[in-house]
BALUMTOR-514720 format. One record per residue (C-alpha): x, y, z; residue number from 1. Coordinates in nm, 4 decimals, padded with zeros to 6 digits, m for minus. Layout:
BEGIN
[[X,Y,Z],NUM],
...
//
This chain:
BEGIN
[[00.0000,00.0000,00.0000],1],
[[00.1618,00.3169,m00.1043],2],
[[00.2525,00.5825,00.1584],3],
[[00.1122,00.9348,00.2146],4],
[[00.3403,01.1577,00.3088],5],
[[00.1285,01.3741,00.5418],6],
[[00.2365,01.7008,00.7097],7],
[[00.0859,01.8824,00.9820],8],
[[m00.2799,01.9955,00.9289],9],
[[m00.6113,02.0626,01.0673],10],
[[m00.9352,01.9705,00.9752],11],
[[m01.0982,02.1542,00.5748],12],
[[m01.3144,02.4134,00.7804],13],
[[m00.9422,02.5160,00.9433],14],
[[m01.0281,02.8555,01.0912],15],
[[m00.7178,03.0030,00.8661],16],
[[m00.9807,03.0872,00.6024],17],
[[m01.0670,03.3867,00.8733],18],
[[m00.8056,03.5960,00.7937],19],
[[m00.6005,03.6838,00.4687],20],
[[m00.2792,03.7474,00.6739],21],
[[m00.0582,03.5808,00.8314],22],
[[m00.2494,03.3841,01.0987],23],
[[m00.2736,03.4554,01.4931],24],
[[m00.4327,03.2677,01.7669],25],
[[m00.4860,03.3757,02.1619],26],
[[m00.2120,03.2222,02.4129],27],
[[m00.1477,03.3774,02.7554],28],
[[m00.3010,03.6916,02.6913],29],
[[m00.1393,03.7663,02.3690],30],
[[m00.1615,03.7369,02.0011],31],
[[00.0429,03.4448,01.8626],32],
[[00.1702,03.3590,01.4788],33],
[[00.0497,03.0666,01.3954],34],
[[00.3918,02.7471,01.3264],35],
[[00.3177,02.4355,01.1911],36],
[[00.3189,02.3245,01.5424],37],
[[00.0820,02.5175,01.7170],38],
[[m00.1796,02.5084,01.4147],39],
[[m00.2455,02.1465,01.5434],40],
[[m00.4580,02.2688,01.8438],41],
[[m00.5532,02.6428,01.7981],42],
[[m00.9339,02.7212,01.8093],43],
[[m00.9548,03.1286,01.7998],44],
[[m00.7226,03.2865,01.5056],45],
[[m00.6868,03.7053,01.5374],46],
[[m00.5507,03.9672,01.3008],47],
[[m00.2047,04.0530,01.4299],48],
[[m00.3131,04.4011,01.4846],49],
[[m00.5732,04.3109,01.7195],50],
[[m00.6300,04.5231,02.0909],51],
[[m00.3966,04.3434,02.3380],52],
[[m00.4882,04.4958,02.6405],53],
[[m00.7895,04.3783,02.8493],54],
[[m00.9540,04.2370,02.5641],55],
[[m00.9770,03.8557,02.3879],56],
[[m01.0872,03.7495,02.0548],57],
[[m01.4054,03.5551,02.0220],58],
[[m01.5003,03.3417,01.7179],59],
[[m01.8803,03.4295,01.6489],60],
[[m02.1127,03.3475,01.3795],61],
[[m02.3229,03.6573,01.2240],62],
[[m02.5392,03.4558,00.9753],63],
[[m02.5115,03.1846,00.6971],64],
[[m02.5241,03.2073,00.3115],65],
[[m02.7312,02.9872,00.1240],66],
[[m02.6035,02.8954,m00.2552],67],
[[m02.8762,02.7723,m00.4344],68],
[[m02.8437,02.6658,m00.7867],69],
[[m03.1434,02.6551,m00.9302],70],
[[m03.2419,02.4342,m01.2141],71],
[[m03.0802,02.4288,m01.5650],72],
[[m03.3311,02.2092,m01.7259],73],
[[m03.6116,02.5159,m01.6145],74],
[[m03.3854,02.7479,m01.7067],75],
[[m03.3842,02.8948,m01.3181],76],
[[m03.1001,03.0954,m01.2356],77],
[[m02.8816,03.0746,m00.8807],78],
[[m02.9661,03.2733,m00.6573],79],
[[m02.8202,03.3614,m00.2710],80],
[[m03.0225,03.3486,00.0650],81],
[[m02.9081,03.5300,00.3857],82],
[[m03.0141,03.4257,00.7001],83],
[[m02.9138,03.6898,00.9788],84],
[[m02.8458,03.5770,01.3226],85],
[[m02.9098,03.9246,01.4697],86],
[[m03.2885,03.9106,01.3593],87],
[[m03.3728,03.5718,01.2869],88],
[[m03.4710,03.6764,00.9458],89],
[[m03.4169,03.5289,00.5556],90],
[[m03.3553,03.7444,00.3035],91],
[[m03.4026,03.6270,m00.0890],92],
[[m03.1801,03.6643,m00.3483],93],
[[m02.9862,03.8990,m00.1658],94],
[[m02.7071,03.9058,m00.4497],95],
[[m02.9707,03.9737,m00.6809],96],
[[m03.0962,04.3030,m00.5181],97],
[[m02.7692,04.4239,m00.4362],98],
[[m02.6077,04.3872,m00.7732],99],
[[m02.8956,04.3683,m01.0163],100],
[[m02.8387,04.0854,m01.1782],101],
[[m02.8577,03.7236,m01.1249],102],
[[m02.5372,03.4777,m01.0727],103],
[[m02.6525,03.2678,m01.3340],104],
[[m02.7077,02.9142,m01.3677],105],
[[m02.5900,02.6105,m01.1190],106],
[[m02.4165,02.8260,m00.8225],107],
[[m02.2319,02.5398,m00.6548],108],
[[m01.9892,02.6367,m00.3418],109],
[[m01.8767,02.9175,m00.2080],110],
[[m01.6718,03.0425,00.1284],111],
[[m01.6173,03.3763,00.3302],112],
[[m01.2198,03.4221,00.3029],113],
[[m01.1877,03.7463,00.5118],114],
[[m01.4109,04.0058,00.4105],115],
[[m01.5063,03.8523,00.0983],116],
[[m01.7107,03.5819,m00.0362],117],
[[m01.6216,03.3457,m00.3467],118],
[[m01.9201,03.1793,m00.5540],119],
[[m01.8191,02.9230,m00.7695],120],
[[m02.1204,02.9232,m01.0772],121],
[[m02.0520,02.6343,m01.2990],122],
[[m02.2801,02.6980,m01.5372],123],
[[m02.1510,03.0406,m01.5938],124],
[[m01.7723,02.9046,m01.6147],125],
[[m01.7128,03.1909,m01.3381],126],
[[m01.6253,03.2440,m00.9176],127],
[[m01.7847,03.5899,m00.8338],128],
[[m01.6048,03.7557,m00.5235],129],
[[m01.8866,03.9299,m00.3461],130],
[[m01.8218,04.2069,m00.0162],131],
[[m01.9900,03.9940,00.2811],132],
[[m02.1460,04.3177,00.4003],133],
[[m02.3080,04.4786,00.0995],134],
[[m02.3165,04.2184,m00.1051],135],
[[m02.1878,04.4356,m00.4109],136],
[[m01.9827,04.2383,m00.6598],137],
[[m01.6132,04.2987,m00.6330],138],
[[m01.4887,04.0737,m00.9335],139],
[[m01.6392,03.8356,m01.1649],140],
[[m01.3707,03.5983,m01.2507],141],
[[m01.4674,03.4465,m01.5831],142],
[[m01.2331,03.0928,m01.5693],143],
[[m01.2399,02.9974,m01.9088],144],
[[m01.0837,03.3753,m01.9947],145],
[[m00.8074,03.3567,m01.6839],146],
[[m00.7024,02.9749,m01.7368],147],
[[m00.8111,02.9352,m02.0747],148],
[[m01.1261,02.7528,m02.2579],149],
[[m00.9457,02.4186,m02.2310],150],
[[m00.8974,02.4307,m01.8557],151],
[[m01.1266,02.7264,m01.6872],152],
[[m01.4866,02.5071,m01.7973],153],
[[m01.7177,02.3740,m01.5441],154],
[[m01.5301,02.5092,m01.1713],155],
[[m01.6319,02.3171,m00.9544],156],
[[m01.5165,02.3937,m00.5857],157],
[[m01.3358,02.6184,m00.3467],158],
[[m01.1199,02.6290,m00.0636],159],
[[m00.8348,02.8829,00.0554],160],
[[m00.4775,02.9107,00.2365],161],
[[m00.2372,03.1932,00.2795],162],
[[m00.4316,03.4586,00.0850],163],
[[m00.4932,03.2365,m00.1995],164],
[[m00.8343,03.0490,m00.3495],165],
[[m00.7767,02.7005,m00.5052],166],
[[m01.0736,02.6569,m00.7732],167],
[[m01.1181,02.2809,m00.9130],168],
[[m01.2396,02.2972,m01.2905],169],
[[m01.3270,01.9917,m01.4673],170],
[[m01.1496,02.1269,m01.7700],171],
[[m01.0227,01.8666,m02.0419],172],
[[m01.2348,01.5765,m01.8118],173],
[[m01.4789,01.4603,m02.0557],174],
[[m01.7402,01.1374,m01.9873],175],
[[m01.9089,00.9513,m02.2344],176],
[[m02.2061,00.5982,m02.2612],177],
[[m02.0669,00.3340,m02.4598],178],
[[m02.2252,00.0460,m02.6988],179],
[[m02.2214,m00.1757,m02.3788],180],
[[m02.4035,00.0701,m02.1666],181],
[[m02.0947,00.1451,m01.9510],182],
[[m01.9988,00.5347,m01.8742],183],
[[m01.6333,00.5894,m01.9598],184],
[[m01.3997,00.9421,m01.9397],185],
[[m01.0961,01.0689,m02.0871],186],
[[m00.9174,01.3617,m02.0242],187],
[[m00.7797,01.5620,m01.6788],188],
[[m00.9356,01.8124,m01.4865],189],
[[m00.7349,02.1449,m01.3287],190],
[[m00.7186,02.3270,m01.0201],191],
[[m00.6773,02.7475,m00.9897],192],
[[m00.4438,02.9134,m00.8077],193],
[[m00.5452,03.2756,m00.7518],194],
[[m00.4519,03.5590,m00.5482],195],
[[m00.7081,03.6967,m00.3348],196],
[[m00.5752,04.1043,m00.4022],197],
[[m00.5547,04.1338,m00.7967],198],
[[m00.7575,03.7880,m00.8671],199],
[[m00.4740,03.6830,m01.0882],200],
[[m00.3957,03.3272,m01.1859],201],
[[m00.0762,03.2284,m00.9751],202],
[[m00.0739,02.8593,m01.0470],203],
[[m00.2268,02.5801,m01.2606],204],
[[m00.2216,02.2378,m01.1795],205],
[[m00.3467,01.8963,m01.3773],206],
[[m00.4942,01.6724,m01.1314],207],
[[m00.6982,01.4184,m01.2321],208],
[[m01.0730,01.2930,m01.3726],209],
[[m01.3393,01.5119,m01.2622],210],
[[m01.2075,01.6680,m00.9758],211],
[[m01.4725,01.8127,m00.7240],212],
[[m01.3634,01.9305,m00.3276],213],
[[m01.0113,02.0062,m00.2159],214],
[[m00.8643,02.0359,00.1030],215],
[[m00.5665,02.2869,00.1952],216],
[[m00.3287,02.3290,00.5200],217],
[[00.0388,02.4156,00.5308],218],
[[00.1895,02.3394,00.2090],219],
[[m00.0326,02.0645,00.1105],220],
[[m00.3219,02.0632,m00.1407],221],
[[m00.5307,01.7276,m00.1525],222],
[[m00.8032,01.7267,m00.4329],223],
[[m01.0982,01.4641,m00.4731],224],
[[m01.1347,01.3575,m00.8439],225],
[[m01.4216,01.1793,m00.8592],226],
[[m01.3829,01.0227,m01.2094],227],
[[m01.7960,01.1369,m01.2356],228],
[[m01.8518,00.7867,m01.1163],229],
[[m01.7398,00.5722,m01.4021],230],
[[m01.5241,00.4129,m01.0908],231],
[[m01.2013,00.3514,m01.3214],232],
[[m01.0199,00.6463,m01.2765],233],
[[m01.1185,00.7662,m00.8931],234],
[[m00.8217,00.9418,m00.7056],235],
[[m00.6920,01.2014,m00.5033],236],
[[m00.4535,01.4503,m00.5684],237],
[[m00.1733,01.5299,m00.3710],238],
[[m00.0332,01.8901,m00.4898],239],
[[00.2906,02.0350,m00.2940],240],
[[00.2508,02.4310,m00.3056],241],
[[00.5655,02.5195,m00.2334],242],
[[00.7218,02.2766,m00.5089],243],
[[00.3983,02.4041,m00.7334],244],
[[00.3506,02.0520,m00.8680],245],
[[00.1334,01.7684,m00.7832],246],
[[00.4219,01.5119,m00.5975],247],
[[00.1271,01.1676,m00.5365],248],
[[m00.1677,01.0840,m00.6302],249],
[[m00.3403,00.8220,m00.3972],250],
[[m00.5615,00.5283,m00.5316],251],
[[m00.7814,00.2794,m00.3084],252],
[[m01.0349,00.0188,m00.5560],253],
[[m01.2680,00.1049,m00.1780],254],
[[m01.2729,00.4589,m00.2913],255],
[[m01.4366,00.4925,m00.6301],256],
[[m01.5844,00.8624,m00.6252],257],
[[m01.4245,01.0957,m00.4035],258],
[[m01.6355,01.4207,m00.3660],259],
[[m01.5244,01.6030,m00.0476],260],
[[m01.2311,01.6068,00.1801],261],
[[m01.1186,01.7016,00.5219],262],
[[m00.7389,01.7072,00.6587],263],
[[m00.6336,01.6308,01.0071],264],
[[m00.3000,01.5380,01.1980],265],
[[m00.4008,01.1672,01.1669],266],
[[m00.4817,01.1466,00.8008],267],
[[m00.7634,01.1660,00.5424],268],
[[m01.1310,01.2202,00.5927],269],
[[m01.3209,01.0974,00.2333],270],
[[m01.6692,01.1327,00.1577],271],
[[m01.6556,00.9048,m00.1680],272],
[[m02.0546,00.8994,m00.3075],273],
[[m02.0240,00.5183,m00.4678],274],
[[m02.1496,00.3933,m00.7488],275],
[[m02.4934,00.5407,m00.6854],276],
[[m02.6283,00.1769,m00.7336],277],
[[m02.4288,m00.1580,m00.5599],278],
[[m02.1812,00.0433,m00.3552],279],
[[m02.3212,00.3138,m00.0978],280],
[[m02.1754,00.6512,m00.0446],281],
[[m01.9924,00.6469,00.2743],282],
[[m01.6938,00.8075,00.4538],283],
[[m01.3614,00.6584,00.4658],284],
[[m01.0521,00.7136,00.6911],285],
[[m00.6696,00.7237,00.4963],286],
[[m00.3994,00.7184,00.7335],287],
[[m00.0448,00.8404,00.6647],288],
[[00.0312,00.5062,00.5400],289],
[[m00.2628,00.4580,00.2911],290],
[[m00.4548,00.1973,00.4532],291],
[[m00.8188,00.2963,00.4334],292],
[[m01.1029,00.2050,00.6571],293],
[[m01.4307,00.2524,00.5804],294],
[[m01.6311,00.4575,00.9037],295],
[[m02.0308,00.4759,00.8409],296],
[[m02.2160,00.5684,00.5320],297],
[[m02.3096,00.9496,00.4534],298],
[[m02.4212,01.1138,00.1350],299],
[[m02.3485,01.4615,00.3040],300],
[[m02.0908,01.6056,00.5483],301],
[[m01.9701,01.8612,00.7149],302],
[[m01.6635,01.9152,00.9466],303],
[[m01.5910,02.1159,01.2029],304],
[[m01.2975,02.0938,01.4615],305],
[[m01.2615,01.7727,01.5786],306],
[[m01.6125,01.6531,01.4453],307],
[[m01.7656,01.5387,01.1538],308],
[[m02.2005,01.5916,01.1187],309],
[[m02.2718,01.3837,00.8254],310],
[[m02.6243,01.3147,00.6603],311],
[[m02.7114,00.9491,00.5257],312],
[[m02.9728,01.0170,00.2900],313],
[[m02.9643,00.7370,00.0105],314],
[[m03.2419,00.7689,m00.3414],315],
[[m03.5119,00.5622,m00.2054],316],
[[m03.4451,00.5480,00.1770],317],
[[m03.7612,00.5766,00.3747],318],
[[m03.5634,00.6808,00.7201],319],
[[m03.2276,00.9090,00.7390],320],
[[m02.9342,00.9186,00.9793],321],
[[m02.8234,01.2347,01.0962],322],
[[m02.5009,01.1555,01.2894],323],
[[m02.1946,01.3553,01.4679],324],
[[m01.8565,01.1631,01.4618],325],
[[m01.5573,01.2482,01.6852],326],
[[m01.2576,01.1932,01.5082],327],
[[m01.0480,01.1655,01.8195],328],
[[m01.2642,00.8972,02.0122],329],
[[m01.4264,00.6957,01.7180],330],
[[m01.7625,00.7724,01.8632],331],
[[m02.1000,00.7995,01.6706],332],
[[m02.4134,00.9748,01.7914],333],
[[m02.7318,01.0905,01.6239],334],
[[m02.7051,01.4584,01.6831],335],
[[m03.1054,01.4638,01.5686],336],
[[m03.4099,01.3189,01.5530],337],
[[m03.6188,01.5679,01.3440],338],
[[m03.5054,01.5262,00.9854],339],
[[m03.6118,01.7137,00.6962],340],
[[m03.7418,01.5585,00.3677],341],
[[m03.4715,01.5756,00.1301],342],
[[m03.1321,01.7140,00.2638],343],
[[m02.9011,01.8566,m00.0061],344],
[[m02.6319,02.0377,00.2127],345],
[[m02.5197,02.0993,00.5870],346],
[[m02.2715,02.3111,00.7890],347],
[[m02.2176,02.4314,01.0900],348],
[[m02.1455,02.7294,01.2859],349],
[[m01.9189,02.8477,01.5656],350],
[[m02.1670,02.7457,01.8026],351],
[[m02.2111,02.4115,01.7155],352],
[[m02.5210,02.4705,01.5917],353],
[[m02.6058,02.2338,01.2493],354],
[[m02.7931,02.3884,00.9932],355],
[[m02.9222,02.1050,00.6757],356],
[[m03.0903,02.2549,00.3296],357],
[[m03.3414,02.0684,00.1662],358],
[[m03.5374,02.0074,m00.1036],359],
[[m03.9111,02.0464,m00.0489],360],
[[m04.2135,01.7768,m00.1336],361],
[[m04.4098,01.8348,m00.4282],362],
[[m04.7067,01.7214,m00.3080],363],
[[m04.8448,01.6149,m00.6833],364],
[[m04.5942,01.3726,m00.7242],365],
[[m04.4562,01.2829,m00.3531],366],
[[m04.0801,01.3593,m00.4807],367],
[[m03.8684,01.6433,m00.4139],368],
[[m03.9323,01.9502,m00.5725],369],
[[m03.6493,02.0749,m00.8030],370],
[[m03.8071,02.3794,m00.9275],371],
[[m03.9525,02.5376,m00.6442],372],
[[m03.7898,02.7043,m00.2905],373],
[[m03.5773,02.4624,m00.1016],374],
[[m03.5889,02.5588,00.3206],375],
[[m03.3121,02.5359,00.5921],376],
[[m03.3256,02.4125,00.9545],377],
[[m03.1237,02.4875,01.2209],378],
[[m03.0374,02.2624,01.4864],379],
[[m02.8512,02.3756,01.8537],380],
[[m02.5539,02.1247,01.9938],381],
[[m02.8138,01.9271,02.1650],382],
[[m02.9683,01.8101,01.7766],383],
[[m03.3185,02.0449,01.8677],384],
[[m03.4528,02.1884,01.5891],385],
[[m03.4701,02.5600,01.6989],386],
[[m03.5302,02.7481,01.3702],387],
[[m03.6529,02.6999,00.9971],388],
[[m03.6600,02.9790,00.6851],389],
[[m03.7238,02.9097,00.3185],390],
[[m03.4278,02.9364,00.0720],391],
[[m03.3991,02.9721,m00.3044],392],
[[m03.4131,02.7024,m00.5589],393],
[[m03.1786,02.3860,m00.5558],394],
[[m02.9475,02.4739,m00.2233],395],
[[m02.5994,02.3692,m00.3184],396],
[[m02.4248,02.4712,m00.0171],397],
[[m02.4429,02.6730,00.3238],398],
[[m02.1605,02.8834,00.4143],399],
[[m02.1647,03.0553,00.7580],400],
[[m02.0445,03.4532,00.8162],401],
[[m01.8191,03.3909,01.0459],402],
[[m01.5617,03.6520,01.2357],403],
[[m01.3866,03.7761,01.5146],404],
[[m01.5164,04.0188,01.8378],405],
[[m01.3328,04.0966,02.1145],406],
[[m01.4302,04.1532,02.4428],407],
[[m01.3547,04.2562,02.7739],408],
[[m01.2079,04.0362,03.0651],409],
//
């Protein structure tokens, strides 16, 4: 079994995506740079010019974005909910109002990355970079014009390190039915380096079939490339940043369609979706050495610190398992028993508080609705559902608002 060469990293939703600085934490009463060493166990990062007298930094949550992509086939654009913490309040197509004009179709991921939010829009070929607090478009990056048609089609997700975005495209990836009824691809996808101050392209990297999430920490890059489930060509790839090259790429025949990714000191976190038919979507554990174990099945997850919330919500299922995993113990518990009818996407917040997007019922044909509003619930640490608000069509992913506050002693 072939070796990963790990270094040391926290989990994907690694609170250096707060700040586009160098990163700071709170020790002993003072603001601390963050070393590889100490990035292993900090919880509360702080801009370096932050008060130092009589005052700490809190990590609060102000409110969570909603990307909904609409529907192609209905010719619905994307669209962006807000839900604000402060009033308990949804707001519609908030990016719409703000900006006058839609995203466009099949708005996929986004994240907050300091004071500005990146929305990848696959069907548009383009990541807008949006202010979090007025919404206002800063930058439409158009991918196919920055990396070229070949490479810049059909981005798929985002993540972010050291005042950079990485941007998975499916680029050259191409999938195809053949006489015997089989789905085959050809061709490589690409990931985007790009600087978060002029939006340039830094870095391009080949990775492999259909990549979808990626993971950074340190000066590691691990990318899922799900091979679009023809389960011939699954892998992961393992890009070095500071040798700007992709140094391993790791293959398991258990893992046959990687789709998301988190990182932690012990290894690999894999939410690989199956086959969609024999083999169930589930979550697998890598360890530095490659062996992989396979942990429970989910079709969604989330993580957060040491935790992992994961939905199991399989076509066809008449019951759903909402469960929270602790990566340190091994331990599974249902963090809820009030489900909603067709999850699509889940995060959670500072507080520990889980919020899942779903599809609603059409009640004419007792499916999910993919042309109408989707809705959100929010669940505290206990798994109560506390809250509810409608969303836009198709919700793709929730991204929380997250910053800093200080406060008094």
């Amino acid at each position: 079994m072939k070796k990963i060469v790990l270094t040391l990293f926290a989990t994907i939703i690694t609170l250096s995506a707060m700040a586009q600085t160098d990163m700071w934490y709170w020790k002993n009463g003072k603001a601390v740079k963050v070393s590889a060493v100490d990035s292993i166990t900090f919880t509360t990062p702080v801009e370096p010019d932050s008060p130092s007298g009589g005052t700490y930094p809190v990590l609060v949550s102000r409110g969570a974005f909603v990307v909904c992509g609409g529907n192609m086939s209905n010719n619905i654009g994307g669209s962006l909910t807000y839900y604000d913490y402060t009033t308990k309040t949804a707001s519609q197509k908030v990016f719409q109002a703000a900006n006058g004009r839609g995203l466009g179709l099949t708005a996929i991921d986004a994240l907050v990355y300091g004071t500005k939010m990146y929305i990848v829009v696959a069907g548009e070929n383009t990541v807008e970079v949006v202010d979090t607090k007025t919404l206002k478009s800063i930058k439409q990056i158009k991918m196919t014009e920055l990396m070229g048609v070949d490479k810049g089609v059909h981005p798929r997700h985002i993540t972010c390190a050291d005042g950079m975005i990485y941007v998975s495209t499916y680029g050259a990836s191409k999938s195809a039915i053949g006489a015997d009824n089989l789905l085959t691809t050809s061709g490589n996808g690409y990931v985007a380096a790009i600087d978060t101050l002029n939006f340039g392209l830094k870095d391009t990297y080949e990775v492999g079939s259909f990549p979808e999430g990626l993971a950074a920490y340190g000066s590691r890059l691990y990318v899922c490339n799900s091979d679009y489930a023809a389960c011939t060509k699954a892998s992961i790839s393992i890009i070095d940043l500071e040798q700007k090259k992709v140094v391993d790429t790791y293959t398991n025949e258990n893992i046959v369609n990687p789709t998301k990714i988190g990182v932690a000191s012990s290894g690999l976190y894999v939410l690989d979706m199956g086959n969609y038919s024999d083999k169930p979507s589930a979550v697998w554990y890598i360890n530095d050495y490659g062996n992989c174990v396979k942990l429970f099945d989910a079709t969604l997850v989330a993580f957060c610190d040491r935790f992992i919330y994961a939905v199991n919500a399989p076509y066809g299922a008449e019951k759903y398992d909402y469960m929270q995993y602790n990566i340190t113990t091994d331990g599974t518990v249902r963090f809820t028993q009030d489900g909603v009818f067709s999850p699509n996407a889940i995060a959670v917040d500072a507080n520990g508080h889980v919020f899942v997007a779903s599809y609603r019922k059409n009640e004419d044909t007792g499916y999910a609705n993919y042309s109408g509003n989707g809705y959100v619930v929010e669940y505290d640490q206990t798994g109560a559902k506390v809250g509810e608000f409608d969303c836009g069509v198709g919700p793709n992913a929730i991204v929380i608002n997250t910053g800093i506050e200080y406060r008094s002693y």
